[in-house]
C-alpha positions in Angstrom: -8.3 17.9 2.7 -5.2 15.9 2.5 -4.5 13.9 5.5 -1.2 13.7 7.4 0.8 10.2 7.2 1.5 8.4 9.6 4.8 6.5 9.2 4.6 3.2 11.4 8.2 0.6 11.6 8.0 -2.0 13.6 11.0 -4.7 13.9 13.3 -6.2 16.6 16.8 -6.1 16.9 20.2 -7.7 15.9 21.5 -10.1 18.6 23.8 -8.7 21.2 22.5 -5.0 19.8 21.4 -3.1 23.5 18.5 -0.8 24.2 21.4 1.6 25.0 23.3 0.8 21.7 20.1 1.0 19.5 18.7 4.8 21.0 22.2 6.2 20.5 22.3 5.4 17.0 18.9 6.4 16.6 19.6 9.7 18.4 22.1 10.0 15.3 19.6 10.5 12.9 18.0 13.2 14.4 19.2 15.6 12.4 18.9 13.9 9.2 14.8 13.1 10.0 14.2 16.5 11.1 15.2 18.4 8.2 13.4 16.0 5.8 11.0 18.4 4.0 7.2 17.4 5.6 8.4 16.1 9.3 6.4 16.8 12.0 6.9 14.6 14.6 9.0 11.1 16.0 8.6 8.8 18.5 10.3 5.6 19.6 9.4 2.6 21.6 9.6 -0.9 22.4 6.8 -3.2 23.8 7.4 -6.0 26.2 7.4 -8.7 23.5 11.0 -7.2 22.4 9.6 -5.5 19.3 10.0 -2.1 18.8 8.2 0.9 17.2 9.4 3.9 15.2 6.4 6.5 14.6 7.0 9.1 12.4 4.8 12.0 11.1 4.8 13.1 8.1 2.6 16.4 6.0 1.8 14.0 3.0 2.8 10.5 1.1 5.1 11.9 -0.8 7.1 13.3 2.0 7.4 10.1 4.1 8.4 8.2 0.8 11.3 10.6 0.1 12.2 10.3 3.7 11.9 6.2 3.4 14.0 5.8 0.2 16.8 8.0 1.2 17.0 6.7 4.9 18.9 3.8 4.6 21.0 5.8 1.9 22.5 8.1 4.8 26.1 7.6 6.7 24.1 8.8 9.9 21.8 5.8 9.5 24.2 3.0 8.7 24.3 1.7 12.6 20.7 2.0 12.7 20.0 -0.3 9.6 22.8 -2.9 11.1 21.2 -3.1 14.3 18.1 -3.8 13.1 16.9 -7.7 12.2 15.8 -7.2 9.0 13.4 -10.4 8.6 11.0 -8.7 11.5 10.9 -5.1 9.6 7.7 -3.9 8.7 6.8 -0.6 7.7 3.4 0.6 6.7 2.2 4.1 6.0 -1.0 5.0 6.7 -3.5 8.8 6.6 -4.0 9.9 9.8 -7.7 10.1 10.5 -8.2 11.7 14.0 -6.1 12.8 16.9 -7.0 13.3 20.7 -5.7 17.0 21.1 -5.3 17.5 25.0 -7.7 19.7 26.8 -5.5 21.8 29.0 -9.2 23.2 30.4 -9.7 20.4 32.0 -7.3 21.0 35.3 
């Protein structure tokens, strides 16, 4: 069984950059992400402490690497990569081991 990956980027942003700012440019790679061959699924957030998260699923490794080396490669992702503070980016990929499907039985 080959395991999904999960496709974790955490960092904070630029100086000056807004929430506002940083989901818009974001919202311009949408396209790009989504037609990457092995997406399955994206999410976005940002935790109290000011660092945010970009969640990305992925069929297999080799799939979320493509996706990873051509990223910053794209026009559509440019803003994105200069909004970002590059010294708090970490990115980690890791097999997804189990997920809580929801039990629409349950009410």
């Amino acid at each position: 069984m080959v395991n999904k990956v999960v496709e974790v980027v955490t960092f904070k942003l630029m100086p000056g950059v807004s929430d506002a700012d940083y989901v818009a440019a974001t919202r311009k790679t949408d396209g790009f992400i989504r037609n990457m061959r092995g997406f399955i699924d994206r999410r976005l957030s940002k935790g109290g402490d000011g660092v945010w998260m970009d969640y990305v699923i992925w069929t297999d490794m080799a799939a979320a690497q493509e996706a990873g080396a051509k990223f910053p490669q794209m026009e559509c992702t440019a803003d994105v990569m200069r909004m970002i503070d590059p010294a708090t980016l970490v990115m980690r990929h890791e097999a997804q081991m189990w997920v809580a499907e929801p039990d629409f039985a349950m009410g």
